[in-house]
C-alpha positions as CSV (number, residue, x, y, z in Angstrom):
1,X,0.0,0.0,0.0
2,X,1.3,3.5,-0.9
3,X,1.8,6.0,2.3
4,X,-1.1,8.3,1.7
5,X,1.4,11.1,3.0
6,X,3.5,10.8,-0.2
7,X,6.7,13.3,-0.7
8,X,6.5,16.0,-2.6
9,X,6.8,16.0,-6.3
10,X,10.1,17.7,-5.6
11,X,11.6,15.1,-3.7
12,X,9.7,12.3,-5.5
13,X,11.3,14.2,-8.9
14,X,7.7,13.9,-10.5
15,X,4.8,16.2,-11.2
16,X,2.5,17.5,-9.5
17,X,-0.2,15.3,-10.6
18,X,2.0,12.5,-10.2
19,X,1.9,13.5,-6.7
20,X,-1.5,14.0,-6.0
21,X,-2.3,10.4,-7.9
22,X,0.0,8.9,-5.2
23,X,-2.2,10.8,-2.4
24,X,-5.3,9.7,-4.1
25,X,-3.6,5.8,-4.1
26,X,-2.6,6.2,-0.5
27,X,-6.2,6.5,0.4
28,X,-7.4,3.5,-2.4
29,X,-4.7,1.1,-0.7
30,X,-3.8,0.3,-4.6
31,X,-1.8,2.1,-7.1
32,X,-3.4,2.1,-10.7
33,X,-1.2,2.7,-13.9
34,X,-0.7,6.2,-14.2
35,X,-2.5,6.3,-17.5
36,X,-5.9,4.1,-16.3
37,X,-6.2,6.2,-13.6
38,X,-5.8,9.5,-15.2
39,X,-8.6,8.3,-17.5
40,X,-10.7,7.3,-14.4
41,X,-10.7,11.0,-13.2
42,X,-11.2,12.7,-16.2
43,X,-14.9,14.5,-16.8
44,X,-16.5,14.4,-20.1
45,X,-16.6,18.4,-19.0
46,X,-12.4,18.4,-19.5
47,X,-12.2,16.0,-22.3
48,X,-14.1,18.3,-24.7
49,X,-12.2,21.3,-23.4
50,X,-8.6,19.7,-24.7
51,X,-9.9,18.2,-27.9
52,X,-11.7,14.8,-27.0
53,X,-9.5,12.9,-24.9
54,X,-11.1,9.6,-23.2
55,X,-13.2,10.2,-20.5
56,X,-13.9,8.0,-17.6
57,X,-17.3,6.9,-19.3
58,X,-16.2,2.9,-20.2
59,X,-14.1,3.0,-16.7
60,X,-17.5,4.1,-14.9
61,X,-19.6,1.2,-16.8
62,X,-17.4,-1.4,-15.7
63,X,-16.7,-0.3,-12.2
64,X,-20.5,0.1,-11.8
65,X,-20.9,-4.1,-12.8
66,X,-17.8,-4.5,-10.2
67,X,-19.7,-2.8,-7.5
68,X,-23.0,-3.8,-8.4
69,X,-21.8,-8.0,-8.0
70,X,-19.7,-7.2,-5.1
71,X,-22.7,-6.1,-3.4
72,X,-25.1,-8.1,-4.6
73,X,-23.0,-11.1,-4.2
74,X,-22.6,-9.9,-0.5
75,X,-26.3,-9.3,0.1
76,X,-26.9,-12.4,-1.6
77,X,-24.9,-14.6,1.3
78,X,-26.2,-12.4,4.4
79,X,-29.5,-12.7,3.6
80,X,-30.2,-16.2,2.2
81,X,-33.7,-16.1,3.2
82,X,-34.7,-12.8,1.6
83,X,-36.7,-12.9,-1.8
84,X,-34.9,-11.4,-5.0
85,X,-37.5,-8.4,-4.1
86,X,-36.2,-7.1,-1.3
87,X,-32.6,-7.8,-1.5
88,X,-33.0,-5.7,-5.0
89,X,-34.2,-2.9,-2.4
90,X,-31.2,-3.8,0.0
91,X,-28.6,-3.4,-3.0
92,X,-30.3,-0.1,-4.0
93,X,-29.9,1.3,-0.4
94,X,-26.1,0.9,-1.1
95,X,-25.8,2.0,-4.8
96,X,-27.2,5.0,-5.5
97,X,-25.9,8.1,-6.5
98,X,-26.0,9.9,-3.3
99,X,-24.2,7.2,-1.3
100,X,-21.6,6.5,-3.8
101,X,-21.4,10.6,-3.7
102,X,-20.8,10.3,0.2
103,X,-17.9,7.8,0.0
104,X,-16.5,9.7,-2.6
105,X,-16.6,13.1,-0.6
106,X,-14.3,10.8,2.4
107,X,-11.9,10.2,-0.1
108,X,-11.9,13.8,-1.1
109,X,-12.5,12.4,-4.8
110,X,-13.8,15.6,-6.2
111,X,-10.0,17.3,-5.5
112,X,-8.7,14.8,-8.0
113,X,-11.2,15.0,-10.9
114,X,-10.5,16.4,-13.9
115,X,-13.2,18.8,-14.7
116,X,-13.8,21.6,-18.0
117,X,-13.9,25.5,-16.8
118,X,-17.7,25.2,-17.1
119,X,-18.3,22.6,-14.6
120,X,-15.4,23.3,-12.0
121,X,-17.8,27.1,-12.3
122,X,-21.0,25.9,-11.5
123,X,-19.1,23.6,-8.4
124,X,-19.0,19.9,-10.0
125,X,-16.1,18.6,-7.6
126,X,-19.2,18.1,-4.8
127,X,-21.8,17.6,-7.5
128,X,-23.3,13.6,-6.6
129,X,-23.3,12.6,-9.9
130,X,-19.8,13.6,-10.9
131,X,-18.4,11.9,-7.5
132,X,-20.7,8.9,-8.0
133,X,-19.4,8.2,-11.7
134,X,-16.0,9.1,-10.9
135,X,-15.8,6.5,-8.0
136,X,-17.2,3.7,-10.0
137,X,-14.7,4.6,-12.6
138,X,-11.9,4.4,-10.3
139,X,-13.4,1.2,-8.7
140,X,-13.1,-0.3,-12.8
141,X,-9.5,1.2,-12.6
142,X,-8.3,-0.9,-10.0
143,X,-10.3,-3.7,-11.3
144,X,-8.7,-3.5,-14.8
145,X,-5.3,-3.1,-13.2
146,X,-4.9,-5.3,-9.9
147,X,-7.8,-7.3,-10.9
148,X,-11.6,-8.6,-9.4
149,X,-10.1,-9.7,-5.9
150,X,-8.4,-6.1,-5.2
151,X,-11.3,-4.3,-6.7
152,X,-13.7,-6.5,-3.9
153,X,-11.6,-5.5,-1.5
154,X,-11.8,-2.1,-1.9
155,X,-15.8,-2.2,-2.6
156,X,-15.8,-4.0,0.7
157,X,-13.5,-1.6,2.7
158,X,-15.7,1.3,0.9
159,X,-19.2,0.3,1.3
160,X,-19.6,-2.8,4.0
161,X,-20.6,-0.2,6.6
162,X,-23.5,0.9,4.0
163,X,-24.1,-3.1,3.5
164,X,-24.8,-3.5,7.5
165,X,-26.6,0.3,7.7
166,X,-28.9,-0.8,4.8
167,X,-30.1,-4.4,6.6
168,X,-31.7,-2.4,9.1
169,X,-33.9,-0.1,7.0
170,X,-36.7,-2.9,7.0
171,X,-39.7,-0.6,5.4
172,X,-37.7,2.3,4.6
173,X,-35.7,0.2,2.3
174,X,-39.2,1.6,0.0
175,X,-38.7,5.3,1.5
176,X,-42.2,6.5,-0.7
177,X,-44.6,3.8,0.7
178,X,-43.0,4.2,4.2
179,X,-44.1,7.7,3.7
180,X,-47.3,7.2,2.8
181,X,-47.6,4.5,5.5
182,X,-46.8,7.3,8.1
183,X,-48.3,10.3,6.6
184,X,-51.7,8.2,7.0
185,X,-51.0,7.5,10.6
186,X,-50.4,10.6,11.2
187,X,-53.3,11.8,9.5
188,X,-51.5,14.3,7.3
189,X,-52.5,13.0,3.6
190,X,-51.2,11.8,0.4
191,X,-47.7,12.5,-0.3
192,X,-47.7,14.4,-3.8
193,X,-44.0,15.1,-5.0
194,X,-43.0,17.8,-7.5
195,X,-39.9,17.1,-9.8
196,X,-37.9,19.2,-11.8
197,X,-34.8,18.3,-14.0
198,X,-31.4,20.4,-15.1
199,X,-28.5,19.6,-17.2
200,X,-28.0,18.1,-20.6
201,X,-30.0,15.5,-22.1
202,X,-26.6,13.2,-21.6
203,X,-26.4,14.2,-18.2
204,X,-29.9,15.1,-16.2
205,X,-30.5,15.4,-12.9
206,X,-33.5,15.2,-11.3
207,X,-35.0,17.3,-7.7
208,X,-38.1,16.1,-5.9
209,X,-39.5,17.7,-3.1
210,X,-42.0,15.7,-1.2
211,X,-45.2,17.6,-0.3
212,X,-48.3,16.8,2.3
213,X,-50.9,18.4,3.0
214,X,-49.1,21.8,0.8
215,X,-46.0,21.5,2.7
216,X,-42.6,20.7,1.6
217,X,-41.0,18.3,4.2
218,X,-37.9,17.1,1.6
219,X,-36.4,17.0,-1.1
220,X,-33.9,14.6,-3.0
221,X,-31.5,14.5,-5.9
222,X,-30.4,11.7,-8.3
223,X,-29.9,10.7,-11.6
224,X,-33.2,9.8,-12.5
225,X,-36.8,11.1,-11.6
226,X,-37.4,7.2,-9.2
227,X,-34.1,7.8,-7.3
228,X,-34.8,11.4,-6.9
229,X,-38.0,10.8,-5.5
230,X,-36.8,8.2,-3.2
231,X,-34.8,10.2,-1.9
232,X,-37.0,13.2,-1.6
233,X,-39.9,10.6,0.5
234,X,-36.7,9.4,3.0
235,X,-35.8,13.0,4.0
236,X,-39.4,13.8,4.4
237,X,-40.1,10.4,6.1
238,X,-37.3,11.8,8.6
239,X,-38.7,15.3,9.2
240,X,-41.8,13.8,10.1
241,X,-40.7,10.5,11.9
242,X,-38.8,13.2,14.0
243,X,-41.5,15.2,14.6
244,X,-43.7,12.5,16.3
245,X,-41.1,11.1,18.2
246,X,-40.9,14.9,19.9
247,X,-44.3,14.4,20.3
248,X,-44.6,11.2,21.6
249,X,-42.0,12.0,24.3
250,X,-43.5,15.1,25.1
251,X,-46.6,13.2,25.7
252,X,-44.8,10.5,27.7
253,X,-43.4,12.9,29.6
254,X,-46.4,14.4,30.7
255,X,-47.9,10.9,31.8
256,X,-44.8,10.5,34.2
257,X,-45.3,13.6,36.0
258,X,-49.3,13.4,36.2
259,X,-48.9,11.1,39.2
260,X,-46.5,13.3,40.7
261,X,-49.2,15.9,40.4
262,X,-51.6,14.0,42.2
263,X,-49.9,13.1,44.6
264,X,-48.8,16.6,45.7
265,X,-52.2,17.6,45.5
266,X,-53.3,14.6,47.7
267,X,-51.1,15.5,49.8
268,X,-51.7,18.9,49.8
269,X,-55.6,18.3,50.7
270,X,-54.9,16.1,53.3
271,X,-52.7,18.9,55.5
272,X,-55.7,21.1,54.7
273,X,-58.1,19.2,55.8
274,X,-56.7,18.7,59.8
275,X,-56.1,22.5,59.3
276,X,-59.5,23.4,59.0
277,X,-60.9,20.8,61.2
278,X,-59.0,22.3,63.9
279,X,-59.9,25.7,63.1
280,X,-63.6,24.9,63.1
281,X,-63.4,23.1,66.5
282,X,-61.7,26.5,67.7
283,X,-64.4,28.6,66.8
284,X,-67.2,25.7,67.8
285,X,-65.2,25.9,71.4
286,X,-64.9,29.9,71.5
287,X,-68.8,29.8,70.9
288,X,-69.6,27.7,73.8
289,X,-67.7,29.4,76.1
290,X,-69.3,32.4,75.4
291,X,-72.7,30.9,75.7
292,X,-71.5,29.6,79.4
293,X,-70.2,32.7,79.8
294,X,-73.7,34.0,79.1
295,X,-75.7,31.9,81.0
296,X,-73.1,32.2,84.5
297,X,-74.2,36.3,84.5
298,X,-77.6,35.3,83.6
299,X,-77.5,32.7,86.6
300,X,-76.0,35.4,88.6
């Protein structure tokens, strides 16, 4: 494994990209020939800038087959009592843009893409897509060059926490009928969601924002309208989840202290009561002293 705190190109007596590939390796736990993995970081975006050099589009395909059996294959041995339904849910928990997006951002991926003026402009280095197509690119890299049992270990180092997280999503697993499922419950309505799309035709992306009842309670990216939506009824799913929790405790909360209440109040009426008993036997005994009192000079 390469030290992920590399020299300097000026001590290594390369460039600065060779140095930066070598930081980028340090993190991978691989090094990739220089060439493949240039061409696994390099953007459609940058490739037409500098006269149609090969982008990562092949590298991305293939990676995206290497992860998609590493994790099915995984899924597939964890779960042998699941139905091809649901672990087709468990596998798309795992590999979707906007997780593949979050791995990439802990390997700081977007500092090593190559990206055209326009895109680097309008911030592509964080943008999900770009980090989720770079990473399966790099994951075909590494598969092309150290082969299918380096590239599963690296899928496994990179995503088995993701493969655990996603066996205990149980309904979310299908974040827009756990929505409607809760939204029901709570009485609020029918989730409607509202979806709009930017970009090139080569290169959409898709917003939802979940809506009940006329509110917005989230709202989800992704690569197509269905994962974009999904995402959108999780977030949402979340807000309001949250929400009734709050409530729920708040409610709990209020049944713990009710006997408290009582009891002070109990308690309270009991100390009155001897209070006032005594006070009336006072005035009852004041009385009939002054009625003896009345009847001795009467007497007299």
């Amino acid at each position: 494994m390469t030290d992920a705190k590399a020299a300097s190109p000026r001590q290594r007596g390369g460039s600065p990209q060779a140095s930066s590939h070598t930081l980028l390796e340090g993190r991978l736990g691989y090094q990739v020939e220089s060439a493949l993995l240039v061409r696994a970081l390099t953007h459609r975006s940058y490739a037409y800038e500098n006269g149609g050099l090969p982008t990562n589009e092949r590298l991305e395909f293939l990676g995206d087959s290497v992860l998609g059996l590493v994790v099915t294959d995984t899924l597939y041995r964890t779960h042998p009592d699941l139905p091809e339904g649901q672990l087709a849910k468990l596998r798309a928990a795992v590999v979707n843009s906007r997780a593949l997006a979050e791995v990439g951002r802990g390997l700081d991926l977007g500092a090593f893409i190559r990206l055209g003026r326009g895109e680097e402009g309008t911030g592509g280095r964080d943008k999900a897509s770009i980090l989720a197509d770079t990473l399966e690119a790099v994951i075909g890299a590494v598969y092309l060059d150290q082969g299918l049992d380096a590239a599963s270990e690296l899928v496994h180092r990179l995503f088995d926490p993701l493969i655990e997280k996603s066996s205990n999503l149980g309904a979310g697993l299908d974040w827009k009928t756990s929505l409607q499922e809760l939204t029901a419950i709570e009485g609020l309505g029918v989730p409607e969601y509202l979806v709009t799309e930017t970009g090139p035709d080569h290169e959409k992306t898709f917003t939802a924002a979940a809506r009940v009842g006329g509110v917005s309670y989230g709202t989800g990216t992704g690569r197509s309208k269905k994962e974009a939506e999904q995402q959108a009824a999780e977030s949402a799913w979340r807000s309001i989840r949250a929400a009734a929790d709050e409530r729920a405790k708040a409610a709990a909360k209020e049944a713990a202290e009710e006997p408290v209440r009582e009891t002070a109040d109990a308690s309270a009426g009991a100390v009155e009561e001897p209070v006032r008993e005594t006070a009336d036997e006072a005035v009852e005994a004041a009385e009939e002293s002054v009625k003896n009192t009345d009847t001795s000079s009467a007497n007299a």
